[in-house]
C-alpha positions as CSV (number, residue, x, y, z in Angstrom):
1,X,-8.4,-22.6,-15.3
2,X,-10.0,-22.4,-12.1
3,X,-10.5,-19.0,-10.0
4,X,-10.6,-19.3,-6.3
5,X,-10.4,-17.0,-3.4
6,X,-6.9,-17.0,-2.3
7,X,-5.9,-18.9,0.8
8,X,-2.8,-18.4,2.9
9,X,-1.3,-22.0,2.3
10,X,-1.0,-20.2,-1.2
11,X,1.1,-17.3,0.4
12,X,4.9,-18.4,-0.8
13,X,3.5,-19.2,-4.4
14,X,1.5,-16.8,-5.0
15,X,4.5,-14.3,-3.8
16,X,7.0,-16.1,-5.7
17,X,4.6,-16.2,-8.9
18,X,4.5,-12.2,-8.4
19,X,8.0,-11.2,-7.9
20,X,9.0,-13.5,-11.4
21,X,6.6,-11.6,-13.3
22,X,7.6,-8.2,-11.9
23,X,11.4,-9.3,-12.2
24,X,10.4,-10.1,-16.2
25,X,9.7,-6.7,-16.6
26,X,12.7,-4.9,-14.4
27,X,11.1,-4.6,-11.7
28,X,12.2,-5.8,-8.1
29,X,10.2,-6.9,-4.6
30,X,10.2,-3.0,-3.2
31,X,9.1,-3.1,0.7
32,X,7.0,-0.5,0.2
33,X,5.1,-1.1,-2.4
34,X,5.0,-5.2,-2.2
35,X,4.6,-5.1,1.8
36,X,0.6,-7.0,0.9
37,X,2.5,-10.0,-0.3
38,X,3.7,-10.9,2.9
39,X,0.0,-10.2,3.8
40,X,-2.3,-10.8,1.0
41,X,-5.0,-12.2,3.5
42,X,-5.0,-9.1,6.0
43,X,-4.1,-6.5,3.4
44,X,-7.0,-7.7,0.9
45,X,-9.7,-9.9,2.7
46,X,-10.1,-8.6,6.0
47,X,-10.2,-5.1,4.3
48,X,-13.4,-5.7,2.3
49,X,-11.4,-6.6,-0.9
50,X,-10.7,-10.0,-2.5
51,X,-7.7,-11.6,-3.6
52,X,-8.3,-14.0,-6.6
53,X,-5.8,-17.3,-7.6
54,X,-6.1,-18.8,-11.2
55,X,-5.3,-22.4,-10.6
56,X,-4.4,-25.1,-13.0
57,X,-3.4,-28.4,-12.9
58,X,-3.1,-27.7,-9.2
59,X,-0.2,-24.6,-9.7
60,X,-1.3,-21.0,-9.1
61,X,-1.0,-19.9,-12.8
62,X,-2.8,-16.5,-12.1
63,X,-3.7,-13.5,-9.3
64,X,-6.1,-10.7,-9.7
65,X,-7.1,-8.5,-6.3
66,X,-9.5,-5.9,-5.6
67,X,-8.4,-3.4,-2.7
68,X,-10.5,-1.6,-0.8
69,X,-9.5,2.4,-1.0
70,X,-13.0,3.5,0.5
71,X,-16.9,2.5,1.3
72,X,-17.4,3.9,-1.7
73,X,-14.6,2.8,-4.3
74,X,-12.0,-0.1,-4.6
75,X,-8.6,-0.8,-6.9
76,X,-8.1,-3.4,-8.9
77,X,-4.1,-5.0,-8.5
78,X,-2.1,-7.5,-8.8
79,X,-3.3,-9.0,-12.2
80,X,-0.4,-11.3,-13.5
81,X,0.0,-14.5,-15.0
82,X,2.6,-16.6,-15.4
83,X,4.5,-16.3,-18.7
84,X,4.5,-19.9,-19.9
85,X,0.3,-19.2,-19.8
86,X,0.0,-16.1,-21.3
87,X,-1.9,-15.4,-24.7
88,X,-4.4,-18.4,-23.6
89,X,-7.1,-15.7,-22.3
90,X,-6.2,-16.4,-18.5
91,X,-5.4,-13.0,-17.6
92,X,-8.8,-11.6,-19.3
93,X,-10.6,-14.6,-17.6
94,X,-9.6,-13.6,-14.6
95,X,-9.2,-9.8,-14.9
96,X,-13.3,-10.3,-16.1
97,X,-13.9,-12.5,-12.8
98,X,-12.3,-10.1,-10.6
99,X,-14.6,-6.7,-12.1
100,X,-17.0,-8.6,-11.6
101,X,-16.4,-8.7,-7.9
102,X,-15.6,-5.4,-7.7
103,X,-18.6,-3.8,-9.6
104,X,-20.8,-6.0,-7.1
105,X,-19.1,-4.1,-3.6
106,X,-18.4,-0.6,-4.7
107,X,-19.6,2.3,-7.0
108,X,-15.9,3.2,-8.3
109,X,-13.9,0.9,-9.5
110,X,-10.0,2.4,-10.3
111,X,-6.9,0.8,-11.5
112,X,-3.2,2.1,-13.3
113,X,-1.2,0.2,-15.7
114,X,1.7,1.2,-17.3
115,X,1.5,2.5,-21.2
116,X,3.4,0.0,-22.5
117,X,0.9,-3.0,-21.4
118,X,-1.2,-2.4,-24.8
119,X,-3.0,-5.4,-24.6
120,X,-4.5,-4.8,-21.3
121,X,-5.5,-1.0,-21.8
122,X,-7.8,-2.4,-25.0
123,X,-9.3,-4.7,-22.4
124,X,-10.1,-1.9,-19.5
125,X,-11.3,0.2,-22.5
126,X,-13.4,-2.2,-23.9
127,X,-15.1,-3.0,-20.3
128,X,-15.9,0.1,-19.4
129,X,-12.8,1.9,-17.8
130,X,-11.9,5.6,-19.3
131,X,-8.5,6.8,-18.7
132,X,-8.5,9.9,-15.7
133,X,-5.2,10.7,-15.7
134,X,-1.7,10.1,-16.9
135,X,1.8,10.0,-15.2
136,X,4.8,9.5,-16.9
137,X,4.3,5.9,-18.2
138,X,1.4,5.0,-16.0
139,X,-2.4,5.2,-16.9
140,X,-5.1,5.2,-14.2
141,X,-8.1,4.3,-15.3
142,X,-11.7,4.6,-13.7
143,X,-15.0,3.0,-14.1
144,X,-18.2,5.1,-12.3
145,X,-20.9,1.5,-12.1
């Protein structure tokens, strides 16, 4: 797999590939909280953050993001990968690419998960992320660099 910066030619798959994982888990394209698909370029890039595509074989197989909250910390999103790909380390590949990024532009580094996503919360552990709070089913994690 390749990791690029996303570009907006990418906009409509990188949505669709989005809205099928979130449909997957019961989850459905909410106007509120999915308004930076429609966006990804002026909600991520030209707000200091990054928006990250795993490609391969020419298909966008992967997205990671980093938002910008403040000068001083960002949120990682939008980490999904496409279910036919999963278990191959893709996700890890480019959830590791995408820190990276982060840790390199900004002292706090934040992101929330829900409980259920095991998997991934052994991951955040392991790189460095402590759990700050607690909400129901979601975790938010935090990483001080």
């Amino acid at each position: 797999m390749k990791i690029e910066r996303f570009i907006p030619q990418r906009g409509n798959e990188v949505k669709e590939l989005v809205l099928g994982v979130l449909a997957e888990q019961g989850f459905y394209f909410d106007p509120g909280k999915d308004s930076d698909l429609d966006d990804i370029a002026g909600y991520y890039l030209d707000d200091s953050g990054m928006f990250f595509t795993g490609i391969l074989g020419g298909e966008v197989i992967g997205t990671a993001a980093v938002r910008r909250v403040d000068a001083g910390q960002c949120e990682i999103r939008r980490i999904y990968v496409k279910q036919e790909f999963r278990g191959r380390g893709y996700g890890r590949q480019l959830f590791l690419h995408t820190l990276g990024y982060a840790m390199s532009h900004y002292p706090v580094v934040t992101l929330k998960t829900d409980r259920s996503l095991v998997r991934a919360i052994s991951l955040y552990l392991k790189s460095g992320f402590s759990v700050v709070k607690e909400d129901g089913d979601t975790l938010f994690f935090r990483m001080d660099i």
